[in-house]
N, C-alpha and C positions, 0 to 999 in steps of 0.2 A: 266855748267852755262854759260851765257854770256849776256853782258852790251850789253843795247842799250841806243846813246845818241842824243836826238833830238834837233833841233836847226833850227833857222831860222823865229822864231816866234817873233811877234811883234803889234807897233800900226800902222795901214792902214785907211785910207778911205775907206770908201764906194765906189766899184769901181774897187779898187785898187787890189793888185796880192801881194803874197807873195808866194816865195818858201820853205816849212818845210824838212829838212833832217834830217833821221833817219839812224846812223854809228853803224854798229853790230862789236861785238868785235870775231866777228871768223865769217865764211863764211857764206853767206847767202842761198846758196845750198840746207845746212842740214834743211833747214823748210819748211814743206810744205805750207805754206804761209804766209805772213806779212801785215800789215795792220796800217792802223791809224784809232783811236778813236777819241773821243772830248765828254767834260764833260764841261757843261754849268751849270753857280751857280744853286743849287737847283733841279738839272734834272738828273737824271742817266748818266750812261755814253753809248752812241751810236756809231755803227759803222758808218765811214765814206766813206772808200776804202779800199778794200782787191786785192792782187796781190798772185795768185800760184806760184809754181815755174818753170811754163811751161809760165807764165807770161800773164794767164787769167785774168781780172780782170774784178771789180765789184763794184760797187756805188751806196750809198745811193741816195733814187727817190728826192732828198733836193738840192744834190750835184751833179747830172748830168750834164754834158754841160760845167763845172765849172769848177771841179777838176779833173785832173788827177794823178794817181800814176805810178809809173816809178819804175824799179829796175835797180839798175848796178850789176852783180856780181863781176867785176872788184875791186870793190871798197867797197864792204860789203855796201852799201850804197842803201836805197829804199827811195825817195822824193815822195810828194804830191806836186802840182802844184797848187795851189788855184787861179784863177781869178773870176772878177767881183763880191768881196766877199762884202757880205749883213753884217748887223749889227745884225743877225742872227745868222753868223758864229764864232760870240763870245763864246770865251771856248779855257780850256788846252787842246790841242793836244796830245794824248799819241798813240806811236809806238808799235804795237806787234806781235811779233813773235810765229807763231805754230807749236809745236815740235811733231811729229806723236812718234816715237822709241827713249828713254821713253817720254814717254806722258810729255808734260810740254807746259804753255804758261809763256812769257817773256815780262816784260815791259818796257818802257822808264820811266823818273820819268816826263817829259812831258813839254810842252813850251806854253804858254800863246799866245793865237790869239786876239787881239781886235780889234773891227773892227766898227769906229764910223759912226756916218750918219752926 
């Protein structure tokens, strides 16, 4: 088992930058990749950015040019980097990690983005 807990979410402008981190409670190693979501009222939940553990990553065609995601292994810790966020980018953020040996996905319980115009 292990806790992810994210933080850094908030109210922003239109414009504006906010940094989301996600703290795993045992090493980030063991996954073969982690990721952030976002679930906007009413809409499913959608990927945002995914990072492997070779530290490939990949972004929704929404959030290109915008977001970046980052891992530290140092610190069990993988951030998203949000700028010039749109009133679009409104929605929980949830953190999650994917476990290959045994099969398991892990989630954050998630942080609120709002993002006014």
């Amino acid at each position: 088992q292990v806790q992810l807990v994210e933080s850094g979410g908030g109210l922003v402008q239109a414009g504006g930058s906010l940094r989301l981190s996600c703290a795993a409670s045992r090493s980030i190693s063991s996954f073969i990749a982690m990721g952030w979501y976002r679930q906007a009222p009413g809409k499913q939940r959608e990927l945002v950015a995914t990072i492997s553990s070779a530290s490939t990553t990949a972004y929704a065609d929404s959030v290109k040019g915008r977001f970046t995601i980052s891992r530290d292994s140092a610190t069990n810790t993988v951030y998203l980097q949000m700028n010039n966020l749109k009133p679009e980018d409104t929605a929980v953020y949830y953190c999650n990690a994917e476990q290959v040996l045994p099969r398991a996905d892990y989630w954050g319980q998630g942080t609120q983005v709002t993002v006014s115009s």
